[in-house]
Each structure stands twice: as structure tokens, then as C-alpha cells.
TORZADREN-483734 format. One line per field, with one value per residue (C-alpha): x, y, z; chain; residue number from 1. Coordinates in steps of 0.1 Angstrom, whole numbers, plus 5000, padded with zeros to 4 digits. Layout:
REM TORZADREN-483734
xx = (X; ...)
yy = (Y; ...)
zz = (Z; ...)
kette = (A; ...)
nr = (NUM; ...)
***
This chain:
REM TORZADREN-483734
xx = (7125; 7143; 7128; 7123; 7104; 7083; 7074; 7036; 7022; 6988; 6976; 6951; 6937; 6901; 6907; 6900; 6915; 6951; 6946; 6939; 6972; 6998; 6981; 6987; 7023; 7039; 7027; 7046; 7072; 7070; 7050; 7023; 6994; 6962; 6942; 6921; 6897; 6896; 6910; 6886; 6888; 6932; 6925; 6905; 6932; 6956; 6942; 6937; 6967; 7006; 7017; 7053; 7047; 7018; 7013; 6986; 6966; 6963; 6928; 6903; 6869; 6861; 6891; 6920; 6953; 6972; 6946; 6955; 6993; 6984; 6966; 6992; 7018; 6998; 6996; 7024; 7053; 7035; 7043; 7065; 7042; 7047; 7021; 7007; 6992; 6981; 6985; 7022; 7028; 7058; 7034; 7015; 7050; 7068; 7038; 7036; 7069; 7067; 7036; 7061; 7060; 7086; 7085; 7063; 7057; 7039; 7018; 7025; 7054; 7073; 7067; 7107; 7110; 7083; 7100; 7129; 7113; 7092; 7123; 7142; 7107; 7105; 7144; 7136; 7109; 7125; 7156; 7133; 7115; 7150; 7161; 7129; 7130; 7166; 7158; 7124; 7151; 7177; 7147; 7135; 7174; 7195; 7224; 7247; 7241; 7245; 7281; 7284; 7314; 7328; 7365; 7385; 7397; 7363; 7352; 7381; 7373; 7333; 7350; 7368; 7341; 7321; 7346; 7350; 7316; 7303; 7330; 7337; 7369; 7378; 7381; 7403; 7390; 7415; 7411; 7413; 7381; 7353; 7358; 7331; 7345; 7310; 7296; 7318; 7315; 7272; 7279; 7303; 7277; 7244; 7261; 7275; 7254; 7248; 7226; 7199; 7216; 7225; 7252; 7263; 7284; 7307; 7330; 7356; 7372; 7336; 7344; 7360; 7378; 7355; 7324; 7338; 7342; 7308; 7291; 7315; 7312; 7282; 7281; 7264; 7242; 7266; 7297; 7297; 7277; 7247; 7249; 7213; 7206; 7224; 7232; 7240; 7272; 7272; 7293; 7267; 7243; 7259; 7256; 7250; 7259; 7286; 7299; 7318; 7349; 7354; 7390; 7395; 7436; 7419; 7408; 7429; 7455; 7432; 7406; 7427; 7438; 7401; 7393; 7418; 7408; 7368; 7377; 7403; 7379; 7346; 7336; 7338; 7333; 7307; 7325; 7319; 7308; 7320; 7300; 7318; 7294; 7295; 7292; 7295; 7303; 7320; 7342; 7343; 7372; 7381; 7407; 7426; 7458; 7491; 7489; 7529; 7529; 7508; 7520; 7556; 7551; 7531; 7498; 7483; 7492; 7500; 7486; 7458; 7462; 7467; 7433; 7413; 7436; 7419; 7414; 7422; 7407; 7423; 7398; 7413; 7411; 7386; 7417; 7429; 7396; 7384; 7363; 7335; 7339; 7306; 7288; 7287; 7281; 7248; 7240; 7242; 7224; 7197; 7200; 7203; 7181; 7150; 7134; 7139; 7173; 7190; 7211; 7250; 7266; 7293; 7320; 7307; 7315; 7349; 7352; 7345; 7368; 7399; 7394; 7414; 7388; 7406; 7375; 7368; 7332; 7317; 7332; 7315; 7284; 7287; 7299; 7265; 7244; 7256; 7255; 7216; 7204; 7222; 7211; 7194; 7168; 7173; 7211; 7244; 7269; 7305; 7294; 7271; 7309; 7326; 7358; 7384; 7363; 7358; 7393; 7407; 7445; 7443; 7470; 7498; 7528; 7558; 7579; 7546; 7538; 7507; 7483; 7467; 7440; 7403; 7418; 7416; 7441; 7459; 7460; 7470; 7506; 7499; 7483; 7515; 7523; 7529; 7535; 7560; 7535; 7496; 7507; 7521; 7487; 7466; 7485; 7490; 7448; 7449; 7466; 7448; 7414; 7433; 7446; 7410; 7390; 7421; 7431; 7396; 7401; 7361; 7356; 7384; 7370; 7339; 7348; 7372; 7343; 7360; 7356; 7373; 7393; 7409; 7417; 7432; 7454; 7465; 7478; 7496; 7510; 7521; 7536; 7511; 7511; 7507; 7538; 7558; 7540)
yy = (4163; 4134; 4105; 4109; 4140; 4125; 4094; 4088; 4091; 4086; 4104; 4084; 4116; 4118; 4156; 4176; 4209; 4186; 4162; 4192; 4214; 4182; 4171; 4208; 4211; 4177; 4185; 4220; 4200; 4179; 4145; 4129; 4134; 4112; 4116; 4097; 4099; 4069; 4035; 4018; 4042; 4042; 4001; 4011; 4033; 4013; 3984; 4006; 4023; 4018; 4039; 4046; 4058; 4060; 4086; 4067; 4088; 4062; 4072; 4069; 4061; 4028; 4013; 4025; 4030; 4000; 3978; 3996; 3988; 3953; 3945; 3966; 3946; 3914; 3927; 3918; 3951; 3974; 4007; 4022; 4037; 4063; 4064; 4095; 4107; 4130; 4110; 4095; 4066; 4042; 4014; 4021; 4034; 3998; 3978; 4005; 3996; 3954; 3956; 3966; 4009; 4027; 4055; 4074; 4107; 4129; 4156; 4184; 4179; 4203; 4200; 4199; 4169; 4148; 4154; 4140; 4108; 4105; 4108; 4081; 4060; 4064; 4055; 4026; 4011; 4020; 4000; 3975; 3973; 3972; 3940; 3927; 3928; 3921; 3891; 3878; 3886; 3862; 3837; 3834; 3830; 3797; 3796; 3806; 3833; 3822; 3815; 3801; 3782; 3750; 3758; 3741; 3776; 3792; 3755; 3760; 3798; 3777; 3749; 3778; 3800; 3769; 3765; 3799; 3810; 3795; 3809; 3845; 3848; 3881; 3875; 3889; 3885; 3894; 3895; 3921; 3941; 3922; 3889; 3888; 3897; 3914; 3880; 3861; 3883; 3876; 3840; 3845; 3860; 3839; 3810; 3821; 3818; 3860; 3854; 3866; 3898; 3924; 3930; 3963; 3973; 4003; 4008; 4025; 4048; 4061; 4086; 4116; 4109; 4136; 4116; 4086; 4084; 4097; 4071; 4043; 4058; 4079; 4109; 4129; 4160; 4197; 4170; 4197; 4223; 4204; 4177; 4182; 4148; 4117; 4092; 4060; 4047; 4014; 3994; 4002; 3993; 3963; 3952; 3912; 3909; 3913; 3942; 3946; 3968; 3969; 3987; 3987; 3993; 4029; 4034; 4068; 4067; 4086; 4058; 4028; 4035; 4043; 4010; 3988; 4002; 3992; 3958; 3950; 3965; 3961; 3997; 4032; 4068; 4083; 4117; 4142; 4117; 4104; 4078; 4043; 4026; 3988; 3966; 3930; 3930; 3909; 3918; 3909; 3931; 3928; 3944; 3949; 3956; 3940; 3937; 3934; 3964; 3987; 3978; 3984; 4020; 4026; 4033; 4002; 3998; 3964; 3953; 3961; 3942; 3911; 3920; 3916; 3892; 3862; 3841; 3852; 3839; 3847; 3848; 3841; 3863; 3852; 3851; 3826; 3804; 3803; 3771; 3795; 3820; 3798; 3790; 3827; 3838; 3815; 3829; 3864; 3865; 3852; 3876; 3908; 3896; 3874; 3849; 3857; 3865; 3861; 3833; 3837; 3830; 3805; 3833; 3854; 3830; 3820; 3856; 3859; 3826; 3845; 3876; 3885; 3904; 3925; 3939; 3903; 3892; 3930; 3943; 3905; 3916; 3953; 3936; 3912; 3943; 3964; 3931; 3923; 3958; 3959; 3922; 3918; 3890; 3875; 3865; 3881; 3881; 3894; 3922; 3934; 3932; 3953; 3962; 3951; 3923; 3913; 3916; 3895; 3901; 3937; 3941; 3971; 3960; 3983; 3995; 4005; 4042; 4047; 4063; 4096; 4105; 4095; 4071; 4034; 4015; 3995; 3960; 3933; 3934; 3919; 3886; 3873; 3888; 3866; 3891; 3879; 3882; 3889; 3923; 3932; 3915; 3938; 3968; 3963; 3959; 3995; 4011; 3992; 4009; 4039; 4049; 4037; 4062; 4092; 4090; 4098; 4080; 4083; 4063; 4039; 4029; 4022; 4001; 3979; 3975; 3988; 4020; 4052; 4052; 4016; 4030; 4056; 4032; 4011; 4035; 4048; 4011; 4006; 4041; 4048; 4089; 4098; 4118; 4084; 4064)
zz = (6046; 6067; 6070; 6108; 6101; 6077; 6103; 6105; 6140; 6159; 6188; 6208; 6231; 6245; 6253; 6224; 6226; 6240; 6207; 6186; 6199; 6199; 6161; 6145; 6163; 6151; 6119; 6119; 6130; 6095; 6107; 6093; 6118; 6125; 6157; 6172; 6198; 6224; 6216; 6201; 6171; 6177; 6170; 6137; 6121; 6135; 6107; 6082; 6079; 6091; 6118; 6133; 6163; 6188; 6214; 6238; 6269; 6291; 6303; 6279; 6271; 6257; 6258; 6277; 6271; 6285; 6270; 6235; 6239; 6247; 6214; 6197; 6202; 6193; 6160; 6135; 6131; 6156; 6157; 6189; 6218; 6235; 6267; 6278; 6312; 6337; 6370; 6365; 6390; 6390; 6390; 6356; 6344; 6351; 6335; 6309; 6294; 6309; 6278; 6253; 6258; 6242; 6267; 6289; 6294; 6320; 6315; 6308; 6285; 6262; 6226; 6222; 6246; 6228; 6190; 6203; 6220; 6189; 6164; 6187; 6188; 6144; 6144; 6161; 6143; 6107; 6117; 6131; 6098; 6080; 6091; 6089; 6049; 6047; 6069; 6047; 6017; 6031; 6040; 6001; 5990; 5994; 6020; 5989; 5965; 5929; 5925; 5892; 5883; 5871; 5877; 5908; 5917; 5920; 5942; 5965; 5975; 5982; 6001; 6022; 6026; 6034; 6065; 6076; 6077; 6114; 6129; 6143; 6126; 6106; 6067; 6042; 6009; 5981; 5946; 5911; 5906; 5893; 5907; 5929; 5965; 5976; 5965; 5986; 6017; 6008; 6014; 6044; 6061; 6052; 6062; 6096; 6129; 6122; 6099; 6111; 6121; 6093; 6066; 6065; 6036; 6028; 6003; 6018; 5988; 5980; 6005; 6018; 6049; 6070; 6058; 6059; 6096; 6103; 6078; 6096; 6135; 6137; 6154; 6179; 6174; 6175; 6163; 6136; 6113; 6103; 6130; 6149; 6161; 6166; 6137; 6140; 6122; 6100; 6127; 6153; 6125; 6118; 6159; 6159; 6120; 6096; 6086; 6049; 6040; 6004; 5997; 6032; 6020; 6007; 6044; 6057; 6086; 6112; 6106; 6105; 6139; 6151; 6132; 6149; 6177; 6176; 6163; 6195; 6222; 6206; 6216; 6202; 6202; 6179; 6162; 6193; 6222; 6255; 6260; 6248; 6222; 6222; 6195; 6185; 6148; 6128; 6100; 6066; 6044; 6008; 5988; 5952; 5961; 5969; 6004; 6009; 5989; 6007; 6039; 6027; 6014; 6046; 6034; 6056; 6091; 6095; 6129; 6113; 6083; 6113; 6127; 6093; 6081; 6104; 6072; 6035; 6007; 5973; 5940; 5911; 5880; 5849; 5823; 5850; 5844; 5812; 5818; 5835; 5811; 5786; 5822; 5833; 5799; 5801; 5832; 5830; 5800; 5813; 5839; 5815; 5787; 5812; 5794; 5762; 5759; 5731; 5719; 5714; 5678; 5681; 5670; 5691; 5723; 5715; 5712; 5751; 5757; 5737; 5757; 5788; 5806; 5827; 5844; 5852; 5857; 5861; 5826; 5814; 5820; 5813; 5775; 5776; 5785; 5759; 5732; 5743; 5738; 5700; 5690; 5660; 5651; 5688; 5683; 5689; 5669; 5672; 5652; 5685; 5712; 5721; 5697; 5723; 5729; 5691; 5687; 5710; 5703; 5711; 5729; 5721; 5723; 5743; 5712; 5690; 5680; 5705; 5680; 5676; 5703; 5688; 5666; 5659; 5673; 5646; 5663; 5627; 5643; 5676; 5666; 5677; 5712; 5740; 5771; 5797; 5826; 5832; 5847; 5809; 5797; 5822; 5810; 5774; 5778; 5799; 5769; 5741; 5759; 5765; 5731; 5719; 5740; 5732; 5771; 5781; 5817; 5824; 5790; 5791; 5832; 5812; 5785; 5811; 5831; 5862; 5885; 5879; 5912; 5905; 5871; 5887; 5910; 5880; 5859; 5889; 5895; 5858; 5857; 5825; 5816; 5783; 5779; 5788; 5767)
kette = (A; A; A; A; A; A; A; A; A; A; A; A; A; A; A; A; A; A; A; A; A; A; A; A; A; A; A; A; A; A; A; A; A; A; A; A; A; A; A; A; A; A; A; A; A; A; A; A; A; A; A; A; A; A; A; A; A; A; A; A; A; A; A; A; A; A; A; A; A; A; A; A; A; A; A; A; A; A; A; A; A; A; A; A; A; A; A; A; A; A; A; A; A; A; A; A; A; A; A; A; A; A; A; A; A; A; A; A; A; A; A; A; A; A; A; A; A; A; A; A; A; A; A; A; A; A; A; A; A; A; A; A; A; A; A; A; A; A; A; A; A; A; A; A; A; A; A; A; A; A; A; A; A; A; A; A; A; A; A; A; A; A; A; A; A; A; A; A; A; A; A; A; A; A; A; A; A; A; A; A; A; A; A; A; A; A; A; A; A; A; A; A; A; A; A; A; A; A; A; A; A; A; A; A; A; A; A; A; A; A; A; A; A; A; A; A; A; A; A; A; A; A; A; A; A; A; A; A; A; A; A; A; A; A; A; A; A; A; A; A; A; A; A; A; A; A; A; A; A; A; A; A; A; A; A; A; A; A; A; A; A; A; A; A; A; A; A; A; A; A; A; A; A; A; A; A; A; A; A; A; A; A; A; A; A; A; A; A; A; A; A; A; A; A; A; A; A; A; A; A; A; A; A; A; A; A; A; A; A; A; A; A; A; A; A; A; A; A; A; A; A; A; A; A; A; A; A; A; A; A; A; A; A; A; A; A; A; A; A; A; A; A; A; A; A; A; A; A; A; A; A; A; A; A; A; A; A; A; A; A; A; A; A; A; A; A; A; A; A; A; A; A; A; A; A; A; A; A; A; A; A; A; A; A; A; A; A; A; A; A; A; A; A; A; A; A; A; A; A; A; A; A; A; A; A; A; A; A; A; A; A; A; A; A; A; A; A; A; A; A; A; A; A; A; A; A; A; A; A; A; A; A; A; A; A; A; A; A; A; A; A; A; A; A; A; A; A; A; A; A; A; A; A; A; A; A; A; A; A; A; A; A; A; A; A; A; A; A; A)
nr = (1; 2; 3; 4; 5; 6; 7; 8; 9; 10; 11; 12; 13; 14; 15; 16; 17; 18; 19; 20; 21; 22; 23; 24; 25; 26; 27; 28; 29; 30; 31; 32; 33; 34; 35; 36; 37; 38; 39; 40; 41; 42; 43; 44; 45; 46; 47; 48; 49; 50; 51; 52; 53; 54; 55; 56; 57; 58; 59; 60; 61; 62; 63; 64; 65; 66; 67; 68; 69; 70; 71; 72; 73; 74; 75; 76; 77; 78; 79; 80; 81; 82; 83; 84; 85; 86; 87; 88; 89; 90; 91; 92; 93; 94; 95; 96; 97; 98; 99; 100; 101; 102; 103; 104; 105; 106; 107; 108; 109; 110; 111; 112; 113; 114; 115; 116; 117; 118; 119; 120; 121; 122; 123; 124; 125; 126; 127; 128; 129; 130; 131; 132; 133; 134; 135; 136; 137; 138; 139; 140; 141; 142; 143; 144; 145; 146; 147; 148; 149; 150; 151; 152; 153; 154; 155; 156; 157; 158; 159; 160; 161; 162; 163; 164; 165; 166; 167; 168; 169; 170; 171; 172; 173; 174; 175; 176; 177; 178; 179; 180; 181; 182; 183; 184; 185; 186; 187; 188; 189; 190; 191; 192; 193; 194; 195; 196; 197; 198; 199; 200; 201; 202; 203; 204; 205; 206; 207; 208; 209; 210; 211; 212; 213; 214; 215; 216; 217; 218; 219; 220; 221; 222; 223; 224; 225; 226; 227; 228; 229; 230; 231; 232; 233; 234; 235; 236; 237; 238; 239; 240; 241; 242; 243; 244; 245; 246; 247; 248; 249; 250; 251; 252; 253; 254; 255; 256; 257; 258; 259; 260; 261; 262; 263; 264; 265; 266; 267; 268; 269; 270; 271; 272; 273; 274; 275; 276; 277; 278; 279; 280; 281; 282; 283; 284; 285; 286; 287; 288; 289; 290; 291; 292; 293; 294; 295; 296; 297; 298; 299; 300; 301; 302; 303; 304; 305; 306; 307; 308; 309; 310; 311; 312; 313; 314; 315; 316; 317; 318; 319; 320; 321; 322; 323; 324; 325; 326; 327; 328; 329; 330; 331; 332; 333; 334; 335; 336; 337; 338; 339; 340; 341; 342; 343; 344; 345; 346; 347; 348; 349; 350; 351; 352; 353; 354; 355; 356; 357; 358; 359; 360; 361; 362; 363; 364; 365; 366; 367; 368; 369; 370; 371; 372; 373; 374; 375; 376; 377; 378; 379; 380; 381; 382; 383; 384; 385; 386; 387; 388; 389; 390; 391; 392; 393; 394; 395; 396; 397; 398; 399; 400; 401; 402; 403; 404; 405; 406; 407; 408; 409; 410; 411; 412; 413; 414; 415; 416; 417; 418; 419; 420; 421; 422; 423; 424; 425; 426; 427; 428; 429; 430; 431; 432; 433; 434; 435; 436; 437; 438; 439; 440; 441; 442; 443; 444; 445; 446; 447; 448; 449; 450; 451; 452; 453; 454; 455; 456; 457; 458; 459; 460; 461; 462; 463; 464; 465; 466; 467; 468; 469)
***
């Protein structure tokens, strides 16, 4: 059941057989029905329960229906109303929706017509309500979510997004995964003049590209099989705020041109309209990859790239800045563990410091997670990391034998390796994991702390198949 259908409604109808017909008819249509009888007794339930919608006679004993939407909307999140009558004037129709009417309706009315102003009126509200707990959310937090860092890298991407924020400008943020580009894009948008409005995120290579431009456009009902109403897409969701492309470079061709489009004219087409839909959105983007490299092999357009590329801020990788590697630690463990957390042997720590984390801060707290739920005695001890972790040299070198799938890897001979760059560091670390788990790509993602699909991507990058290897 959708969550339109399952929208609570009240019908405020002195007519009995009229109150009796529209209650057992939305309900067949899947709503939550209450009825009521003038609105005196509307006001009642109306206080002791929350409604989404209410359908409001206008004549009624008691207390009449324009005197019913005029408390209603004196009350804190009233529902939508939808104003009922039998002798339809423009006058009571304009002051019907001056007091704050969703729509109005004339009797008599087809049962069709009034499930679709109802489902419009319960879209309404639940988007209404939305951004009313985001924005309470965003109320309780400071300007800047916890960014915790002592290292002059990590306080220049602040200082940057510090400057970038009040303005409209599109940002770029750019970074390996796991170094905290959805928290960056957070602050970008708490501390711009949107925010108030809301931040709409979507990662863009969680999707197939048929779903992916409904999720990002919307679409309008008979678009396709399965399309019976409208839906609203996240950049018409996002109308007034921010909204976030994480991999945007994983965004396909079709879309990047519909993209570019949206963000040079501010309007677009929902899949299947005609109508232009206008929008006032501002765009926050991240991404993993090389940008002169996905441009070059033509996989990014690159007048898009220029579009999103307003202001670029680069975060540095955690093997780059080890000096918040003891802060985060702290942190995070408080985080996984709560008050009680445990505390963190000495070997243990310089354990983390040694390591070169390629899944950056995200495979740092999948390693604390794992350690907190196998302490002993409310410590943790080296004994409680993760092998690669414990073993911070664990690096293969090129020339070695790789070993046998499901097997140890023999590590005593690489105390003394010294790789020539941190892209033979990254992927000495990919094999290390990946001769660990037997080539099990699902298992080795895990233990990096890193999603499948950029696993995927960087053993595609480093040319990594086991037949080469």
C-alpha cells in the first residue's frame, strides 16, 4: 500500500447517508477513514488524532465549514482541506482558499476526481511534514556537522567551504572514497542562505539508468508500465535547497545531457510531460575519479564538468594525514561504543597510525566497529583488528608468488617495501585484501571498507585480473 493510499482523512458531513457513502468508498480505495458529523465534533478528532487531509461540507450545524478551516489552520501542522458544497459560488470559493483551502469541490463530484485531489492534498502535507523534521533536525545541530580534524589539510577544505557556502555557486567536491565528501556537501548546505530549504541526495551509481532518470526527473502517470500517478523527482524535491550528486562522473550520457540541461535553464521535463517544470536548486556534486581522465576517455561530457565545476574542493586521503588518524579514532569510538566504549591499547593505536587505510575514514570505522564488538575486559587490543590492519606492512610486493585462494598471505618479506607512489600503495593494499579473501570481490569491498562498485572501478584502473596477477 503507498503511502498516499494509506493517508488518514476526515470527513466533516452533516448528511448521513452522503458521510456514510464517501467514508466506505475512500476506504475501498485504501484510506484511513474517520467521519464526523458537524464541526464541532471535526474540531474534537481533529485534537485527538493527526489527520492528512480534511474533506469539510461547508454547511453545517454548530459550526460551519469556513469557520472549521479557520481554526484549522491556527493549529500547528494542520492537515490540507478540501471544502465541500452544494451551492458553489465564486465568492465562498475565493475566501475558501484566501483561509488557507487546498481545493474545493462541488457537489456532486465523482469518486475518481476526489482520490486524485485527495492524493495531491496527502502529497502535499507529507512533503510539508518532511521538511519540517529535516528543518527541526538542522535546528538542534550546529552550523557544521562534526568534522573532526587537527590536520591543516582537513582546516583548509573548512576555511573553503566556510567561503563557498553563502553563495549560489555550483561545487565540486573531489576526493577517494571514504573521506567524507557527503559530510562536506552537509556543511555546504547548512551554512548557505538554503538552509532552510532541503538537501536532497542521490548517489548516482546506485542506479540503473531507466530508474535513475525517473528518481532524478520524476515522471508523469502512463510515462510507462506501472506509472499511475505523478511522482515528483529529487531536483523538484530539492526546489529552494541543495541538491547532492555523489559519483555524478557514474551519471550516463542520456542524463548528463538532460542534467546540463536543467542546471543552464533551471527547468525540465518530467519522463513523459510537456509541461516545463521549474526549479531553483542548487548543486552540490562529488566524485572519486580522475576528472582529466574521465573526460579524456569520454565518459564525462565536459561542459558539464564546467557547470558543476563552480568551486572544487579536493579532500585529502587519511594516509595523507595521519595526525587525525588518534582524534577520529577517539571520536568514532565514542560514537560506535556510547558511553562506555572501550579504551584503546597503546599497540593497538599505533597500529591504526602505521596503517594506510585505503578505505579512508569509512573502512576506520567499519575496523572500530568490528574491534568494539570483539573487546574483551573493556579494552582493545591489536589482537581484536583487523589482520591487514594488525599488520601494518601488508603490502605484496609486484614480483611475489600471489598465494593460493583461501590462504594466508605470507607478509614477513615486505617489512621493507617502500612503493614508488600511493597508487602502488593503494594497489599492493587491493591485492593484499584480495589474495586474503581468495578473490572474493564482495569480501575483499568489505574488509577495505569501500563499496563494491568502486571496487569494481579500481581494479579496472590498476588493470588487477587474477590471471595477470
Amino acid at each position: 500500500m503507498s503511502e498516499q493510499k494509506s493517508a488518514r482523512i476526515l470527513i466533516a458531513e452533516d448528511e448521513a447517508n452522503l458521510r456514510l457513502v464517501l467514508q466506505k468508498e475512500l476506504e475501498r480505495l485504501g484510506y484511513r477513514v474517520q467521519v464526523a458529523p458537524d464541526g464541532e465534533a471535526a474540531l474534537r478528532k481533529l485534537e485527538e488524532s493527526n489527520v492528512d487531509v480534511l474533506l469539510c461540507d461547508i454547511n453545517m450545524p454548530r459550526i460551519d465549514g469556513m469557520e472549521v478551516l479557520r481554526r484549522v489552520h491556527e493549529r500547528p501542522n494542520p492537515p490540507e482541506v478540501i471544502m465541500l458544497t452544494g451551492q458553489a459560488t465564486v465568492e465562498t470559493a475565493v475566501e475558501a482558499m484566501k483561509l488557507g483551502a487546498y481545493d474545493y469541490l462541488t457537489k456532486p463530484y465523482h469518486i475518481t476526481e476526489l482520490d486524485i485531489r485527495v492524493k495531491q492534498a496527502a502529497e502535499k502535507r507529507r512533503l510539508r511534514v518532511d521538511n519540517l523534521r529535516l528543518r527541526e533536525q538542522l535546528a538542534r545541530q550546529s552550523g557544521l556537522p562534526d568534522i573532526v580534524s587537527v590536520s591543516e589539510a582537513m582546516k583548509e577544505a573548512v576555511r573553503l567551504v566556510e567561503r563557498v557556502a553563502p553563495s549560489d555557486a555550483s561545487v565540486l567536491i573531489t576526493g577517494e572514497s571514504g573521506t567524507g565528501k557527503e559530510l562536506i556537501a552537509h556543511a555546504i548546505h547548512r551554512l548557505s542562505n538554503r538552509a532552510d530549504g532541503s538537501f536532497i541526495d542521490i548517489n548516482c551509481a546506485a542506479f540503473q539508468e531507466s530508474l535513475l532518470e525517473s528518481e532524478l526527473f520524476g515522471y508523469e502517470a502512463g510515462a510507462f508500465s506501472g506509472a499511475k500517478g505523478r511522482k515528483l523527482g529529487l531536483i523538484e524535491l530539492a526546489d529552494g535547497g541543495t541538491l547532492f550528486l555523489d559519483e555524478v562522473t557514474e551519471l550516463p550520457a542520456q542524463l548528463q545531457a538532460k542534467l546540463l540541461r536543467a542546471i543552464e535553464t533551471r527547468t525540465f521535463f518530467r519522463v513523459g510531460g510537456v509541461r516545463k517544470v521549474e526549479v531553483n536548486v542548487r548543486i552540490v556534486a562529488a566524485t572519486n575519479r580522475n576528472l582529466d581522465s574521465v573526460v579524456a576517455d569520454g565518459s564525462f561530457r565536459s561542459d558539464l564538468l564546467y557547470r558543476i565545476n563552480g568551486f572544487q574542493i579536493e579532500l585529502t586521503p587519511l594516509r595523507e594525514r595521519s595526525e587525525d588518524i588518534e582524534p577520529l579514532t577517539r571520536y568514532l569510538l565514542n560514537d560506535v561504543g556510547g558511553p562506555n566504549s572501550p579504551e584503546l591499547d597503546p599497540a593497538a593505536l599505533e597500529a591504526l597510525r602505521t596503517y594506510s587505510w585505503p578505505g579512508n575514514v569509512r573502512q576506520l570505522k567499519n575496523c572500530l566497529e568490528r574491534a568494539v564488538i570483539l573487546s574483551n575486559n573493556g579494552r582493545i587490543t591489536v589482537n581484536e583488528l583487523p589482520p591487514e590492519v594488525a599488520r601494518p606492512t601488508a603490502f605484496i610486493p609486484a614480483a611475489q608468488t600471489p598465494a593460493q585462494p583461501g590462504a594466508t598471505p605470507d607478509y614477513s618479506s615486505a617489512a621493507n617495501v617502500s612503493p614508488a607512489s600511493l597508487r602502488d600503495v593503494e594497489r599492493q593494499q587491493i591485492l593484499a585484501a584480495l589474495e586474503q579473501t581468495g578473490w572474493h570481490r564482495g569480501k575483499t569491498a568489505e574488509i577495505l571498507g569501500i563499496s563494491s562498485s568502486t571496487l569494481y572501478r579500481r581494479l579496472r584502473d590498476y588493470n588487477l585480473d587474477r590471471r595477470n596477477n
